[in-house]
Structure formats: C-alpha cells, structure tokens
NUMARRO-653747 format. One record per residue (C-alpha): residue number from 1; residue in three letters; chain; x, y, z negated. Coordinates in Angstrom, 1 decimal. Layout:
N
<migu pos="NUM" code="Ala" unit="A" x="X" y="Y" z="Z"/>
...
# end
This chain:
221
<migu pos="1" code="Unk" unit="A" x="0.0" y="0.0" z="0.0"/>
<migu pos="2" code="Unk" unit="A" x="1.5" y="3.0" z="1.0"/>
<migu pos="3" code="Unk" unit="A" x="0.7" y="6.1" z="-1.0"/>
<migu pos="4" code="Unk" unit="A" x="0.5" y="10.0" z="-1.2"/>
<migu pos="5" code="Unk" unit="A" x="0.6" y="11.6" z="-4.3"/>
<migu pos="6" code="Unk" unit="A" x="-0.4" y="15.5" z="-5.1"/>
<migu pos="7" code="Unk" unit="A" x="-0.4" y="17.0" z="-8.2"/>
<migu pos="8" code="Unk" unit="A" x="1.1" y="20.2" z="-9.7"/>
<migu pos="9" code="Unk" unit="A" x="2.0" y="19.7" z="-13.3"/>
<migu pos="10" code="Unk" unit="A" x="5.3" y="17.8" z="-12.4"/>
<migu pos="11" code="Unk" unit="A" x="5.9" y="15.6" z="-15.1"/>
<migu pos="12" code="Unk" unit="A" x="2.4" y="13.9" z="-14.8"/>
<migu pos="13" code="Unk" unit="A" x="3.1" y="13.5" z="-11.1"/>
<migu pos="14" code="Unk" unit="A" x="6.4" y="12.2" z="-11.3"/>
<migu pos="15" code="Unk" unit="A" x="4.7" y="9.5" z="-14.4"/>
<migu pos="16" code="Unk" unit="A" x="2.4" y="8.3" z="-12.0"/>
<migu pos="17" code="Unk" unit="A" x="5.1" y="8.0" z="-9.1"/>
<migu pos="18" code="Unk" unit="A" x="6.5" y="6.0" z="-11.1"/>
<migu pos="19" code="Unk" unit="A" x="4.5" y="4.0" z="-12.7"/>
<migu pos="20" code="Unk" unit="A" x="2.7" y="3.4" z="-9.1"/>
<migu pos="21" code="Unk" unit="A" x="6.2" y="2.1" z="-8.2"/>
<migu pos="22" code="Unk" unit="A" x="6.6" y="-0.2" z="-11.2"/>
<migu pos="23" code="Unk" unit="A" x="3.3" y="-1.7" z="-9.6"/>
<migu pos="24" code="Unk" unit="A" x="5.1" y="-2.8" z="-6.3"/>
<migu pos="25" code="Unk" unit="A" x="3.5" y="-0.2" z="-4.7"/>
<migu pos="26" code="Unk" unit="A" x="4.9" y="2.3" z="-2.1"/>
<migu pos="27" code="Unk" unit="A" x="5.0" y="6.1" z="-3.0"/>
<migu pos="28" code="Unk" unit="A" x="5.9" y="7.7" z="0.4"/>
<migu pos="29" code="Unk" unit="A" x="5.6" y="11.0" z="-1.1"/>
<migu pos="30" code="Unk" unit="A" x="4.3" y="13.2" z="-3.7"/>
<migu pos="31" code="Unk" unit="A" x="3.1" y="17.1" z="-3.7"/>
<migu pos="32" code="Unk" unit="A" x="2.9" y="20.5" z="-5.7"/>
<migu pos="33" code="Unk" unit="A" x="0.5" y="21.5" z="-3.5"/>
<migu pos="34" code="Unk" unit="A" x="-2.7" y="20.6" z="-1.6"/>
<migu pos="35" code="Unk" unit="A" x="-1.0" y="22.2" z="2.0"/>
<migu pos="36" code="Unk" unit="A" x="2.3" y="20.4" z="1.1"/>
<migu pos="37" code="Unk" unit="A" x="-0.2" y="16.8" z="0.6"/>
<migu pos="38" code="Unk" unit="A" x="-1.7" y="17.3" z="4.0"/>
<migu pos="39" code="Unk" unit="A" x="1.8" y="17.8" z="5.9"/>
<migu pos="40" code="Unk" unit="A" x="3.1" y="14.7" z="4.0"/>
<migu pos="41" code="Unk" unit="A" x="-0.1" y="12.4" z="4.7"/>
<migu pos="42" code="Unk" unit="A" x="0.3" y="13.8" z="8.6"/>
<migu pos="43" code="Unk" unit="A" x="3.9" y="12.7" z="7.9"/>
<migu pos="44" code="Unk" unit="A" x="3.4" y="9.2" z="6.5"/>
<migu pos="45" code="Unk" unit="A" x="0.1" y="7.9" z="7.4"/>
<migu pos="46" code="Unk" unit="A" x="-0.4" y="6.7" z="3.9"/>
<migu pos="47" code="Unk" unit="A" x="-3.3" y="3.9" z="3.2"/>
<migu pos="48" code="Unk" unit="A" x="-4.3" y="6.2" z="0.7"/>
<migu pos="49" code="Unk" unit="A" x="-4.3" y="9.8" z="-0.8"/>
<migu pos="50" code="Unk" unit="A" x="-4.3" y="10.5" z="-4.7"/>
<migu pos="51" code="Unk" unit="A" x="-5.5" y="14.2" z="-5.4"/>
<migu pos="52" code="Unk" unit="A" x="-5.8" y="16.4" z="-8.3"/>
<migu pos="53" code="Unk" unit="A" x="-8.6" y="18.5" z="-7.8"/>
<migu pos="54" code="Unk" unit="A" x="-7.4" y="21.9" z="-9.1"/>
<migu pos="55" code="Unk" unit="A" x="-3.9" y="23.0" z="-7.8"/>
<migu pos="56" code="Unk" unit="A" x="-2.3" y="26.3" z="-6.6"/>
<migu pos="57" code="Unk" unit="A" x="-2.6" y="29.1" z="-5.7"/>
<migu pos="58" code="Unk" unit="A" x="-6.4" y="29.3" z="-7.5"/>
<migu pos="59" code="Unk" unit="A" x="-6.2" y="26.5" z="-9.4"/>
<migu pos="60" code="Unk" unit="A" x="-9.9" y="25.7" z="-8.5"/>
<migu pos="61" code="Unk" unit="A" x="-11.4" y="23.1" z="-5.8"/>
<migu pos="62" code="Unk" unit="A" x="-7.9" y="22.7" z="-3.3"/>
<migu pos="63" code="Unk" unit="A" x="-7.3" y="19.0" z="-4.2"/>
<migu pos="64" code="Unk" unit="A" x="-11.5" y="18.6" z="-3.1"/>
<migu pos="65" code="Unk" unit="A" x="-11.0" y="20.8" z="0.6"/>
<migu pos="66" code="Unk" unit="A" x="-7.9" y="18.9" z="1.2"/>
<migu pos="67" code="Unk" unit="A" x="-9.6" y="15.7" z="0.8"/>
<migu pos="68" code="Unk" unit="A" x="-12.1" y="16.3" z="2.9"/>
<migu pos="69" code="Unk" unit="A" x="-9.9" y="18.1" z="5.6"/>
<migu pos="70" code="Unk" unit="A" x="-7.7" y="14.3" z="4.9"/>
<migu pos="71" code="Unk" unit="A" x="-10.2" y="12.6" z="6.3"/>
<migu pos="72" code="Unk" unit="A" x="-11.3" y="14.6" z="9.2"/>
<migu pos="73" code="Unk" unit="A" x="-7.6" y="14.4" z="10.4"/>
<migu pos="74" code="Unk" unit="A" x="-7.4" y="11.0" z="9.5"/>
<migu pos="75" code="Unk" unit="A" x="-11.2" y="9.1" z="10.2"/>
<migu pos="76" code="Unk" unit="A" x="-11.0" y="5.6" z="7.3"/>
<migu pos="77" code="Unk" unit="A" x="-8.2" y="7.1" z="4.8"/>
<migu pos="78" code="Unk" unit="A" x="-9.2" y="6.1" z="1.5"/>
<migu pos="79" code="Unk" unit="A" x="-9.1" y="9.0" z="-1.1"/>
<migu pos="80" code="Unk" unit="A" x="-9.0" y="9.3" z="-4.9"/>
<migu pos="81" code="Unk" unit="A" x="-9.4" y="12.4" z="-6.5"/>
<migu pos="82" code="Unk" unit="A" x="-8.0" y="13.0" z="-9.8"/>
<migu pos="83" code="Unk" unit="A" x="-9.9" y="15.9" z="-12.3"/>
<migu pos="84" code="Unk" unit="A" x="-9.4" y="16.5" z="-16.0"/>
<migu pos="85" code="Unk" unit="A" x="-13.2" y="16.8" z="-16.7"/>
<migu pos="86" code="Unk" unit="A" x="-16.4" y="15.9" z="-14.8"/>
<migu pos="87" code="Unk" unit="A" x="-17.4" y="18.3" z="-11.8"/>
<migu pos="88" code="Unk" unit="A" x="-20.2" y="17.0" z="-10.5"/>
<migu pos="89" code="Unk" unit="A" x="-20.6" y="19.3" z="-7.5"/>
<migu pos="90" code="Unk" unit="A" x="-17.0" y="18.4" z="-6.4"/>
<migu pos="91" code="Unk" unit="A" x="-17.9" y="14.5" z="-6.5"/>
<migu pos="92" code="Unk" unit="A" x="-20.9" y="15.2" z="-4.4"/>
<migu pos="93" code="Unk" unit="A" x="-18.8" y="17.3" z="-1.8"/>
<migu pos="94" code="Unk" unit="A" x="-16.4" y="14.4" z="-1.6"/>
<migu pos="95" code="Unk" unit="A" x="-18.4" y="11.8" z="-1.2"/>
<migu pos="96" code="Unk" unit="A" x="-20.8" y="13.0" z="0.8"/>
<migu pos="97" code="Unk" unit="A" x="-17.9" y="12.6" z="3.6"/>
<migu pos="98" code="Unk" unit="A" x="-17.9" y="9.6" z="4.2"/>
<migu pos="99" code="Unk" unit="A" x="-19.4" y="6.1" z="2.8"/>
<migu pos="100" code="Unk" unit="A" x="-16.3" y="4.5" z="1.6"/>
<migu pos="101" code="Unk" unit="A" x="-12.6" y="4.5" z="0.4"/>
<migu pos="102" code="Unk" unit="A" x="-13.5" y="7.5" z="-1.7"/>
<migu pos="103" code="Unk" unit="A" x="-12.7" y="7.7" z="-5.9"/>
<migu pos="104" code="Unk" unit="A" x="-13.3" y="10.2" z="-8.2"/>
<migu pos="105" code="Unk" unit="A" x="-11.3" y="9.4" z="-11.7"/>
<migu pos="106" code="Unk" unit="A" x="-10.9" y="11.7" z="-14.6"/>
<migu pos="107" code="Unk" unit="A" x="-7.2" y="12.5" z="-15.6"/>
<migu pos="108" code="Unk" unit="A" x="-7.6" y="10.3" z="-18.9"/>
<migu pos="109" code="Unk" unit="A" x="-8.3" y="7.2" z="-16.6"/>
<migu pos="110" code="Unk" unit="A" x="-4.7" y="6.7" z="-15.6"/>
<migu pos="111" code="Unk" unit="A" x="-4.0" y="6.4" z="-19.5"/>
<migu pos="112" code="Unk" unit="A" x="-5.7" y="2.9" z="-19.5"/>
<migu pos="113" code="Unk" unit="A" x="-3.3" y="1.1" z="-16.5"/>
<migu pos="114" code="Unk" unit="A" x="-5.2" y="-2.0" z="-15.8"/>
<migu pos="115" code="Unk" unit="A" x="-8.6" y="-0.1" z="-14.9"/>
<migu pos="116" code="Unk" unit="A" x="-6.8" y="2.9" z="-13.0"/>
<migu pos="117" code="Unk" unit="A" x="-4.7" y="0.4" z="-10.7"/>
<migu pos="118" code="Unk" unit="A" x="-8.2" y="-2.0" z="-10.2"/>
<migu pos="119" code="Unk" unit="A" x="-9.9" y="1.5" z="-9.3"/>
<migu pos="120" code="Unk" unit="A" x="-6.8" y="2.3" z="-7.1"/>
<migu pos="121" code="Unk" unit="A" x="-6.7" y="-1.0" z="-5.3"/>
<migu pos="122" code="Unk" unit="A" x="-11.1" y="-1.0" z="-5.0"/>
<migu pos="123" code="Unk" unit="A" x="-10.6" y="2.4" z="-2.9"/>
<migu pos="124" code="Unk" unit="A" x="-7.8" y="1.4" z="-0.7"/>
<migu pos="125" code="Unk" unit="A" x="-9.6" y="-1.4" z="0.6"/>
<migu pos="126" code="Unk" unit="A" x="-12.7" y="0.5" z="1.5"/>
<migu pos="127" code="Unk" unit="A" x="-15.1" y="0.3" z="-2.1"/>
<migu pos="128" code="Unk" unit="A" x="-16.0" y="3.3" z="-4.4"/>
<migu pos="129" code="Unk" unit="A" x="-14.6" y="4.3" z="-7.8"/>
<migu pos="130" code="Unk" unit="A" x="-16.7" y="6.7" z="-9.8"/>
<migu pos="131" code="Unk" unit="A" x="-15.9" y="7.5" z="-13.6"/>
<migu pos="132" code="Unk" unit="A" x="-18.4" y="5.9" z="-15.8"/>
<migu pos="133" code="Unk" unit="A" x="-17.9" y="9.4" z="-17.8"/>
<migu pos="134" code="Unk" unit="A" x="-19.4" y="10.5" z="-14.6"/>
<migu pos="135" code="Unk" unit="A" x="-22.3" y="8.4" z="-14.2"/>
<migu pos="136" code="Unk" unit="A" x="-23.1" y="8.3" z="-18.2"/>
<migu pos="137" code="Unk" unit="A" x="-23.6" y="12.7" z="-17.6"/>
<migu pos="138" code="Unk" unit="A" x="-25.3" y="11.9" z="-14.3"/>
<migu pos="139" code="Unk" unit="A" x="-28.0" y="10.2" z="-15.8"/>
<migu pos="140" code="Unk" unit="A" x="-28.6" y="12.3" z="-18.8"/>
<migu pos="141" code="Unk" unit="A" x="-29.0" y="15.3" z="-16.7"/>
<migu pos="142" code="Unk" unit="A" x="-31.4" y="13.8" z="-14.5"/>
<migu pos="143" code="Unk" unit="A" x="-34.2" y="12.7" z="-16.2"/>
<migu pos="144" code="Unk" unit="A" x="-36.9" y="14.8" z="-14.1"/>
<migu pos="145" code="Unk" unit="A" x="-36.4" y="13.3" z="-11.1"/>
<migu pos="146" code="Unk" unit="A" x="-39.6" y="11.2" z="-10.8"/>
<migu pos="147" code="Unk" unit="A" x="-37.6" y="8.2" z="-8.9"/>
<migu pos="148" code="Unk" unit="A" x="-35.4" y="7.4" z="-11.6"/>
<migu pos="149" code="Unk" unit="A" x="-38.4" y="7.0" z="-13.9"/>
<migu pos="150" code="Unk" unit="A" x="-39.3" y="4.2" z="-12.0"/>
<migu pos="151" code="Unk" unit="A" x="-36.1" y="1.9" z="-12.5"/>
<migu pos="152" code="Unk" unit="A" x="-36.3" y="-0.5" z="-15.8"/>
<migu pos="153" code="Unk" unit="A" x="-33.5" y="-0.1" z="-18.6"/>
<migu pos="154" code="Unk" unit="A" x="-32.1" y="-3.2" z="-16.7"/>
<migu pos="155" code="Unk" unit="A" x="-32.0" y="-1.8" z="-13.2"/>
<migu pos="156" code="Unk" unit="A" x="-30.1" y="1.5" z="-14.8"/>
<migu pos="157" code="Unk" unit="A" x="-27.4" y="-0.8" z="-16.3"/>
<migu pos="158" code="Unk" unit="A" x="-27.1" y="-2.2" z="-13.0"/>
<migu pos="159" code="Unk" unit="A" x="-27.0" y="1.4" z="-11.0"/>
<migu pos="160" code="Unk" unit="A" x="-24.8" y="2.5" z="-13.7"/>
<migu pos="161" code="Unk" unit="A" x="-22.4" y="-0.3" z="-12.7"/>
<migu pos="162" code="Unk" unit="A" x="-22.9" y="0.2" z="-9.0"/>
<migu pos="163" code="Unk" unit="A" x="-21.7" y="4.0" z="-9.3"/>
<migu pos="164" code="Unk" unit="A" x="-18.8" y="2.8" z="-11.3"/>
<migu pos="165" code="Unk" unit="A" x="-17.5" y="0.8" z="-7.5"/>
<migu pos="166" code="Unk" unit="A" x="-18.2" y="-3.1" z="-9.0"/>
<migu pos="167" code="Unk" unit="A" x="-19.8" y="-5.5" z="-7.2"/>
<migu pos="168" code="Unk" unit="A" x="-22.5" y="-7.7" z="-7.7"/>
<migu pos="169" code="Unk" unit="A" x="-19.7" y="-10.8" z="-9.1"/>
<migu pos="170" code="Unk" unit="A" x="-18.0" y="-8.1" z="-11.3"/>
<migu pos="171" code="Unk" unit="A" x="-21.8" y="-7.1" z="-12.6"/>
<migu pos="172" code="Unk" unit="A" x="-23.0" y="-9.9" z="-13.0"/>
<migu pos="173" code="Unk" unit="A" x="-20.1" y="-11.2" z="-15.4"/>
<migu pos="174" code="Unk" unit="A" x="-20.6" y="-7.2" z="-17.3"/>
<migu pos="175" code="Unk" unit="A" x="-24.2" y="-8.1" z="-18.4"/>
<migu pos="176" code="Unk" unit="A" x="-24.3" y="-11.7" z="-18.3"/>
<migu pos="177" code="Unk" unit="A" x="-26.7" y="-12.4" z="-15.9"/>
<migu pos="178" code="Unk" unit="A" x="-26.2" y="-14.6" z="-12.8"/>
<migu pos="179" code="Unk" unit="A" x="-25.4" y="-13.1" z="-9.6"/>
<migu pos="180" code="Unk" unit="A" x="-29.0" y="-13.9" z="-8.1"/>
<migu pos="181" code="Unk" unit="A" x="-30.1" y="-11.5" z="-11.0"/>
<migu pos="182" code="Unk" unit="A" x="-28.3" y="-8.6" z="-10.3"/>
<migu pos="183" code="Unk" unit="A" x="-29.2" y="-9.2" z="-6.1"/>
<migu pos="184" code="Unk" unit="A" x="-33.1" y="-9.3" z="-7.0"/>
<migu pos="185" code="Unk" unit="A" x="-32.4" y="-5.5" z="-9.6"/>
<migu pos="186" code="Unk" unit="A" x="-29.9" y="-4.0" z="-6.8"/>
<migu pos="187" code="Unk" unit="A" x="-32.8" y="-4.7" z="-4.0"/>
<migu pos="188" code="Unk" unit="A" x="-35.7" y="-3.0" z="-6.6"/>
<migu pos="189" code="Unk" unit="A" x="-33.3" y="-0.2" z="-7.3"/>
<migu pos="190" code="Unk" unit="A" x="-32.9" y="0.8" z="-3.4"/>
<migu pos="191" code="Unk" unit="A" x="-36.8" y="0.6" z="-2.9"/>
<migu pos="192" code="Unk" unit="A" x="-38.1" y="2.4" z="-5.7"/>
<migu pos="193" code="Unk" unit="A" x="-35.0" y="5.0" z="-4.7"/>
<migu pos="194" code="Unk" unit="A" x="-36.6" y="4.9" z="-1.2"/>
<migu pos="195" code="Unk" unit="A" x="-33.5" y="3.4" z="0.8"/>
<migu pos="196" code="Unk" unit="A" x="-34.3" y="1.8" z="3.3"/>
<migu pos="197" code="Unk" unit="A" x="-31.8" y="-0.8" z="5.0"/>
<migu pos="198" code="Unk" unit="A" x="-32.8" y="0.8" z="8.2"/>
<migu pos="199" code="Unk" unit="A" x="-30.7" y="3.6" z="6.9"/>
<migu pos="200" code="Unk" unit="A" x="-27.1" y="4.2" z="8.4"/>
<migu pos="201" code="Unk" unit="A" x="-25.4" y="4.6" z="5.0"/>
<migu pos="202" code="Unk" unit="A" x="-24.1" y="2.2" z="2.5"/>
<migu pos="203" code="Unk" unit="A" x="-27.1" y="2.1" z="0.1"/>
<migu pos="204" code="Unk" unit="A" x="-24.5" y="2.0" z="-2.9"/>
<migu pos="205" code="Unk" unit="A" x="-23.4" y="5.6" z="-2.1"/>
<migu pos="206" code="Unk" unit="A" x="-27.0" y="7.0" z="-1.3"/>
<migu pos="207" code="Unk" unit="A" x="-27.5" y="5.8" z="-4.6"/>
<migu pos="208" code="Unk" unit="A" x="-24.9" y="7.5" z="-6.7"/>
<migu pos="209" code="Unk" unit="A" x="-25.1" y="10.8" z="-4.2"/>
<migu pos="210" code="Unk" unit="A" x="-29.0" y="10.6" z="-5.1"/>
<migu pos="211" code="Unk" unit="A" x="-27.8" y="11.5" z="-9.0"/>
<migu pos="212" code="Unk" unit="A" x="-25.0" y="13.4" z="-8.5"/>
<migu pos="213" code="Unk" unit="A" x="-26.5" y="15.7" z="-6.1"/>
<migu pos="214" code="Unk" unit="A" x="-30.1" y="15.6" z="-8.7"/>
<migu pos="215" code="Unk" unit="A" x="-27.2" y="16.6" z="-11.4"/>
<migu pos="216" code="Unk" unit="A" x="-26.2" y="19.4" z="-9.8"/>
<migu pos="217" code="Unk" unit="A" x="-29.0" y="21.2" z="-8.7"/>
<migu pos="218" code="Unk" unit="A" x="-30.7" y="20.9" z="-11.8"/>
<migu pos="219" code="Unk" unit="A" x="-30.2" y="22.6" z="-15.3"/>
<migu pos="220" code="Unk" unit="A" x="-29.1" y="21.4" z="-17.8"/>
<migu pos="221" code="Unk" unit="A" x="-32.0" y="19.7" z="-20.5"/>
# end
C-alpha cells in the first residue's frame, strides 16, 4: 500500500510516518500543506491519501478541498481524513464525492493502532470508515427526522455499525446475531430510509449521508 501523508503539526506527522512504516506499509511522502499533498499524490500515485482537515494558511477546511480536488484528479483514490473533533458538515462534503474509499477518523483514533490500521486497510480497498464518535452525535441530533423514527433499537445498532465501514460478518459477530439476522435488519433499514436498490449509489453511504446531512442542517436539541 503505497501512502501520502499530510499534516502540519510535524511531530504527529512524522509518528504516523512512522508507525505506518513499522506496519510494512509504504509512506511515499508526507506534507505540511494541503497544496504540497496534491503535488506529491500527482507525484506518486499513492493507493491512498491521509488528510488532516485543518492545515495552513487558514487553518480551516484545506485537508476537506484537497480531498475532494484528490479525487477529481485521481477518479478511485481512497481517502482518509484526519480531524481532532467531529465536523459534520466536512464528513458530508467528503463523502458526498464519491461512494467509496473514503474515511473520516478523529485524531484520537490513531492512538488505539489496531482499529486505525483495520480502518486504514477498509478504505484502501474501497469500504467506508466513519468515527463511531461521529455516528453516536449523528443520531442524537437527529431525532426529528420522521424516517429514523421508523427503525427499531435493533436496526439503529445495525445502522450504527454500517456507518462505522463493518460489514454484515463483522456485525454480526458485534451483536451476536447470525449473519442472516443482520441481512433481514440492513434490507428494513434501506426501505423504511426509502432506498431503493434501483438507486445508483451504494445504499450504505446514502445511509450515513442521510444522517450526516439531517445533522447538519438541523439545530441542535
């Protein structure tokens, strides 16, 4: 896996180098800055870009605008965004570029190893990664929307999941149900969230985007 790192506080982007490289994993470069991370991913052609979300000169959404202006340049590069507290608009302007490859993590994530690398690895080969700090503040700020009334306790725990980038195995084993279980609650969830499979999207994503878009737009209870 070859890899393009940008962040601007140096030491925690030369840690991560690092411990990215203890991993096996190849660290073709790493940036101060969210114009020197798209010369060096036009450079190297990495499998996939780590971003912080705030870096210089303003210090407020370059990591997101290079992300997305990563994968216009580059159609299928998978993307993981790095921010030291939830920003719920940003996640919903990232992902609502694309339908896969795409992370969102907070800072404290990379802290706990095992989970940041399975995150890493779930983006580069095409999944989702969304902080479960994420989801947990998506879904207490969007308790008016009528449609997520209609899911059961049981199909939230499985949405929750979903947004988090597991799949139906890795679910299944997390609530101790069998597989066919979570299959029946994911196919409720999409039809009482109006997806249809006629739709060109991966239902997953239309699911969290359904949240964190409904999180944004709508004040705080």
């Amino acid at each position: 896996m070859r890899i393009v790192m940008a962040e601007d506080d140096p030491l925690l982007r030369e840690g991560l180098a690092l411990l990215l490289r203890a991993e096996g994993l190849d660290v073709a470069a790493t940036a101060g800055t969210a114009d020197a991370a798209l010369d060096a991913i036009d450079a190297h052609r990495p499998d996939i870009a780590i971003l912080d979300v705030r870096m210089p000169p303003t210090h407020t959404d370059e990591g997101i605008r290079a992300a997305v202006e990563a994968r216009r340049r580059h159609p299928g590069l998978a993307v993981l965004v790095l921010s030291a507290y939830v920003e719920q608009s940003f996640a919903t302007q990232l992902l609502t570029g694309g339908v896969g490859g795409l992370g969102y993590l907070l800072k404290e994530r990379v802290g706990r190893v095992e989970e940041f690398l399975d995150a890493l690895h779930r983006v580069a080969s095409g999944g989702t990664a969304i902080d479960p700090e994420v989801v947990a503040q998506l879904f207490t700020r969007s308790r008016q929307d009528t449609r997520l009334e209609r899911l059961s306790p049981r199909e939230r725990d499985v949405l929750a999941l979903m947004a988090e980038g597991l799949g139906n195995s890795a679910i299944a084993e997390r609530l101790v149900v069998t597989d066919g279980a979570v299959h029946k609650h994911i196919r409720s969830i999409f039809a009482k969230l109006d997806l249809s499979p006629a739709d060109r999207v991966d239902r997953r994503v239309a699911a969290v985007l359904h949240y964190l878009e409904d999180a944004r737009v709508r004040p705080r209870q």
